[in-house]
C-alpha angles and dihedrals in degrees: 000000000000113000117233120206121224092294094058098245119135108262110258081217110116121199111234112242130189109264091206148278106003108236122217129196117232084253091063100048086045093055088043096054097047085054110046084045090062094047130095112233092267088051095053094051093054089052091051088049097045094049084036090228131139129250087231083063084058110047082048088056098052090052093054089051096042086052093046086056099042085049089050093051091041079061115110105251106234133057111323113265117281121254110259083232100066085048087071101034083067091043096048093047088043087054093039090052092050086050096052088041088052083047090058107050089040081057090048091058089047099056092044089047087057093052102037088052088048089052090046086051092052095048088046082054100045087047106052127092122257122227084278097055099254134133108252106240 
């Protein structure tokens, strides 16, 4: 029930409410944690009490943080596994360099094949008779 004030009007005063789940970064659990771990039983109530927090909050954070760990150690040790992608990106520019190469030679034995058909084609000419039946010279 709202509160009115000698006039009779409502009290613009508005109690302050919870607005939900408080929320805490990992720094602050760590921090938390380091602290509450160096402390004697008397010392950690009186944390609890000054960040108003729970012990089961605790013992929850240090779970996380003891499973973070565990999962870190758990980690193969070495560089992370390759995409599979860039597996066959290699593969595909490997492929794609071998093919060029095979272009050029092809091209290569193109190119002597012209010229070793156009130099054919001039000795045929020099050889052959002429309307007279005589060798061309």
């Amino acid at each position: 029930m709202a509160s009115t004030n000698d006039h009779g009007t409502p009290d613009p005063q508005v109690e302050a409410r919870s607005t939900g789940p408080r929320r805490y970064t990992a720094e602050y659990k760590a921090r938390i944690l380091a602290e509450y771990e160096t402390l004697d039983k008397k010392g950690k109530g009186a944390l609890l009490r000054r960040e108003g927090l729970y012990s089961s909050l605790i013992t929850t954070w240090r779970q996380q943080r003891d499973k973070g760990a565990l999962d870190g150690l758990a980690a193969s040790a070495g560089r992370p596994k390759a995409d599979p992608r860039d597996k066959e990106i290699a593969k595909l520019k490997a492929e794609k360099a071998r093919l060029e190469a095979d272009l050029a030679k092809a091209r290569t034995v193109i190119e002597v094949q012209g010229k070793l058909s156009a130099l054919l084609d001039q000795f045929a000419t020099d050889s052959a008779p002429n309307r007279n039946g005589e060798k061309n010279q």
